[in-house]
C-alpha distance (Angstrom), angle and dihedral (degrees) to the residues before:
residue distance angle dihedral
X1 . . .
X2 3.94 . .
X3 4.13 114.2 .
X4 3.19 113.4 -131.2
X5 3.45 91.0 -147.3
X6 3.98 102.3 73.6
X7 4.28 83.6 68.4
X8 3.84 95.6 56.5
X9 3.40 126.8 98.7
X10 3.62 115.0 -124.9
X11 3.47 95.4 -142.0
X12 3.92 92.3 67.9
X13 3.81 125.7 103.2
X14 4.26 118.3 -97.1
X15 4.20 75.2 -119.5
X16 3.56 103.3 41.6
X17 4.14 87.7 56.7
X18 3.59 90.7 47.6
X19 3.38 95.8 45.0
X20 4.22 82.4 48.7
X21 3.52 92.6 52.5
X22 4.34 99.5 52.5
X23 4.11 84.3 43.2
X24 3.88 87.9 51.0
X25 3.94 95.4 45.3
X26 3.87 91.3 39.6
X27 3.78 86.8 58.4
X28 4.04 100.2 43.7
X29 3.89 80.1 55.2
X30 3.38 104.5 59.6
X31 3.58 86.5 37.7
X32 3.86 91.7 60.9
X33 3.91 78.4 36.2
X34 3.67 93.4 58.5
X35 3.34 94.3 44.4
X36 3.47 103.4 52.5
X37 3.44 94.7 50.5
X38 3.74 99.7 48.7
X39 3.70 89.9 54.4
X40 4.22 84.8 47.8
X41 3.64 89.8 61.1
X42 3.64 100.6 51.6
X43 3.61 90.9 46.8
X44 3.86 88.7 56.0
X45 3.44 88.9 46.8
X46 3.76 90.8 54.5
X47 3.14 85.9 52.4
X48 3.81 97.7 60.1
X49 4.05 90.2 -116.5
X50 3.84 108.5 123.3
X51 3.75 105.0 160.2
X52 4.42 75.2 68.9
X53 3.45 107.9 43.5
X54 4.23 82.6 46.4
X55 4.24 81.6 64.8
X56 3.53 90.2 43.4
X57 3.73 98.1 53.0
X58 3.89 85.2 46.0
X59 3.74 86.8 53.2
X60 3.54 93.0 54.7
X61 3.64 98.3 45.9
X62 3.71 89.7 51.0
X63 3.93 99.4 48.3
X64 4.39 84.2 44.4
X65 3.69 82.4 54.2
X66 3.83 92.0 52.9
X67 3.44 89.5 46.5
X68 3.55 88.8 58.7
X69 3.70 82.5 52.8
X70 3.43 105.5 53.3
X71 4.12 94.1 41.4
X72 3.95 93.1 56.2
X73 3.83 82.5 71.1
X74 3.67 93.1 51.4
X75 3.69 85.5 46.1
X76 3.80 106.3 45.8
X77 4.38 77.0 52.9
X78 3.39 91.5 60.5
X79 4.03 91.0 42.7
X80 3.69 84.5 51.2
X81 4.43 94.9 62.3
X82 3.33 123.3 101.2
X83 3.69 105.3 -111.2
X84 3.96 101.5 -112.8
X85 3.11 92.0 -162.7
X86 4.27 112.6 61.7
């Protein structure tokens, strides 16, 4: 198993790498979410069931969207860093 850990800067806040951590695992979720569902809906399409794969796009859209969510926090982090290098 990898610890986490070893790829945080030491200079970060007990709460800032906390907070990291829940953005990071809220965005490998929908991810997986995303996924999952997108591969739903062309199975239901396959299957000649449209009124499905129409949730399952939906689905996919909305765990993309939480993605989106989830990453901004991850992002505004990064925004947040001195820049080390100017």
């Amino acid at each position: 198993m990898v610890d986490l850990d070893d790829y945080i800067d030491d200079g970060d806040a007990a709460g800032d790498v906390a907070a990291d951590f829940v953005a990071l695992k809220d965005c490998l979720r929908a991810l997986a979410d995303a996924v999952a569902s997108t591969n739903l809906a062309v199975i239901n399409a396959a299957q000649g069931d449209p009124s499905a794969a129409t949730q399952r796009v939906q689905a996919s859209v909305a765990a993309l969207k939480r993605f989106h969510d989830a990453y901004k926090v991850l992002d505004q982090a990064d925004e947040a860093e001195p820049d080390e290098e100017g």
